[in-house]
C-alpha positions in Angstrom: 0.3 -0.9 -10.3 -2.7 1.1 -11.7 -2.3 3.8 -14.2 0.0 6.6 -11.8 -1.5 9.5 -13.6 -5.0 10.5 -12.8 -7.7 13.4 -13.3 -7.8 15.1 -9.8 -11.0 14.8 -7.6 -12.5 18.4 -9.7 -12.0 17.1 -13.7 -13.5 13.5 -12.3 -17.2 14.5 -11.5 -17.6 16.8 -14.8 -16.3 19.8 -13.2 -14.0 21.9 -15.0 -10.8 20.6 -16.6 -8.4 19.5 -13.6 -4.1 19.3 -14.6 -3.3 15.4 -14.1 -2.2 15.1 -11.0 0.2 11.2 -10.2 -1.4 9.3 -7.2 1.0 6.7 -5.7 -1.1 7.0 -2.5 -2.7 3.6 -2.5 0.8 2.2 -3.2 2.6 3.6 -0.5 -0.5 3.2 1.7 -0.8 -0.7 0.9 2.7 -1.3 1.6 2.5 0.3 5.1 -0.3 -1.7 5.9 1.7 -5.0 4.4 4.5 -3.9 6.7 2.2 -3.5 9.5 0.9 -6.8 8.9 4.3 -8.7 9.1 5.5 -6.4 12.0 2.3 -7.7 14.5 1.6 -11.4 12.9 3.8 -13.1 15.9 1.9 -11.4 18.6 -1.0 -13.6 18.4 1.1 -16.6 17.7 3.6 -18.4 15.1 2.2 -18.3 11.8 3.3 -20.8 9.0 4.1 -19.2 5.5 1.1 -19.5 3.9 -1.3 -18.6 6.4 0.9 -15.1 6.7 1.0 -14.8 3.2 -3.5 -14.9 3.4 -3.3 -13.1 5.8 -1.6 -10.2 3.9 -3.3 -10.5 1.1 -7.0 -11.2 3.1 -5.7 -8.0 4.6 -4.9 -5.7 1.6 -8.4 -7.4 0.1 -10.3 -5.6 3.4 -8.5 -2.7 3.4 -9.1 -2.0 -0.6 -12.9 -3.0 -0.6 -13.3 -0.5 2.7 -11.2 2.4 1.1 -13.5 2.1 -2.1 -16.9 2.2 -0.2 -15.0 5.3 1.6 -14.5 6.9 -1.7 -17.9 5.8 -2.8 -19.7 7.1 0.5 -17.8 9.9 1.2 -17.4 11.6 -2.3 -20.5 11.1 -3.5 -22.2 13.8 -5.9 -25.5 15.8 -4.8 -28.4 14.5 -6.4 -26.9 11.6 -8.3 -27.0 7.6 -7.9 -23.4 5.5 -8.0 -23.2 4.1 -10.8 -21.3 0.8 -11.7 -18.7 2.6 -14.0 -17.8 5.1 -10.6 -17.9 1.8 -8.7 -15.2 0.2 -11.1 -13.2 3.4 -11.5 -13.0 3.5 -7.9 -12.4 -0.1 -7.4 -9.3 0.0 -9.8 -7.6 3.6 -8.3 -8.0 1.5 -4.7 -6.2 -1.6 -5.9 -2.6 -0.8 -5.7 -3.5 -1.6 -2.3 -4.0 -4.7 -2.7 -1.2 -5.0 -5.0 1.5 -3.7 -2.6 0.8 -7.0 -0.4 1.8 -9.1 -3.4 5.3 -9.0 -3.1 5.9 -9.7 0.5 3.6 -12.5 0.7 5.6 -13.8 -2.5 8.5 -13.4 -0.1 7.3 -15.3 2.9 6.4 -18.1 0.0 9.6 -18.1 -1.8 11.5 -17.8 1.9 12.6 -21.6 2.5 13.7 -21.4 -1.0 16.5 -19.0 0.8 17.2 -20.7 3.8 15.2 -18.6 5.9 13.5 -19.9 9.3 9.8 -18.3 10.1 11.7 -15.2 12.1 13.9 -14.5 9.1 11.3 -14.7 7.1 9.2 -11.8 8.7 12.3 -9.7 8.9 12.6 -10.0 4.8 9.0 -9.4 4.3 9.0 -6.5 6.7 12.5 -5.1 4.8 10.2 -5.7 1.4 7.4 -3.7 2.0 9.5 -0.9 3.2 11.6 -0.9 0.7 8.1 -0.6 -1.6 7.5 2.1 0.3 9.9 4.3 0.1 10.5 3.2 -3.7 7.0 4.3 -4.5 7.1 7.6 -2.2 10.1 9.0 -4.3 8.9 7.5 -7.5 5.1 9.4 -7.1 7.4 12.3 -6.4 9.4 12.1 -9.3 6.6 11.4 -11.3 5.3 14.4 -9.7 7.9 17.4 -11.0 9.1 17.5 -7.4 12.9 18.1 -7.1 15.5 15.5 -6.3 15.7 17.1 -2.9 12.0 17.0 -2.5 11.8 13.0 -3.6 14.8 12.7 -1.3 12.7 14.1 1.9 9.6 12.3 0.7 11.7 8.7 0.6 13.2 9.9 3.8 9.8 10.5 5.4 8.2 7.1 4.4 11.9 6.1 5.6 11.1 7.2 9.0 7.3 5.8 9.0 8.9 2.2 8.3 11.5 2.2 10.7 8.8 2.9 13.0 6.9 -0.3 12.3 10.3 -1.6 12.3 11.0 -0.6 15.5 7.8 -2.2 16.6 8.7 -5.3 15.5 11.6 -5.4 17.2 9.8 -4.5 20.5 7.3 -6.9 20.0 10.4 -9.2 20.5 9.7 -11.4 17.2 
């Protein structure tokens, strides 16, 4: 992943000095939408391996280039042009986005490899990215200062969030 540590929004635009701040956001973000992904891909149909694992990554790809135009659109200085330096800044904080749908498409890829049919396959995909995103909830939180107790209810919550797209999953009957 990116660089963790960033200037916050204040020190990046010139303002005054801003205390580094970590941002595991995009992270935690792109492996919700990775588990999302895997949680819904049988309700339209059985996909083979690879076109799940495109479509994760095709995925992450449109989610990334829309949160950078976001960023770009929607925190945009008074008066000044973007540049191409902002664009690239912003392009490389968004792609741990991107990144986070890495390893579960690796894992529908590498899933024959283990044995696993098309349904087994989605489960450990789906069990990947949540895992990711609880790890990097409770790592940006350490990373952070925040207390083991803090980092604790911060996995917990992203916990919580994954079990719901788990859940859906499993209503979804696939």
């Amino acid at each position: 992943m990116n660089s963790p540590v960033v200037p916050s929004p204040a020190g990046e635009h010139g303002g005054p000095p801003a205390a580094k701040r970590t941002d595991y956001a995009g992270a935690v973000y792109g492996s919700m939408l990775a588990a999302s992904v895997v949680a819904t891909a049988g309700v339209v149909g059985q996909f083979p391996r690879v076109q799940l694992a495109v479509m994760l990554i095709v995925t992450g790809l449109v989610f990334w280039a829309a949160h950078v135009y976001a960023r770009l659109a929607g925190e945009r200085l008074v008066g000044q042009a973007i540049n191409w330096r902002e664009i690239r800044l912003v392009a490389g904080h968004e792609w741990s986005i991107v990144e986070a749908a890495l390893l579960p498409a690796a894992v529908v890829l590498i899933s024959p490899v283990l044995g696993l049919g098309l349904s087994g396959t989605g489960w450990l995909a789906l069990g990947v990215a949540v895992a990711q995103q609880v790890i990097w909830a409770c790592l940006g939180a350490v990373r952070a200062g925040a207390s083991r107790r803090q980092a604790a209810v911060e996995g917990l919550a992203n916990l919580v969030l994954g079990l719901i797209i788990v859940a859906a999953k499993a209503a979804l009957g696939h």
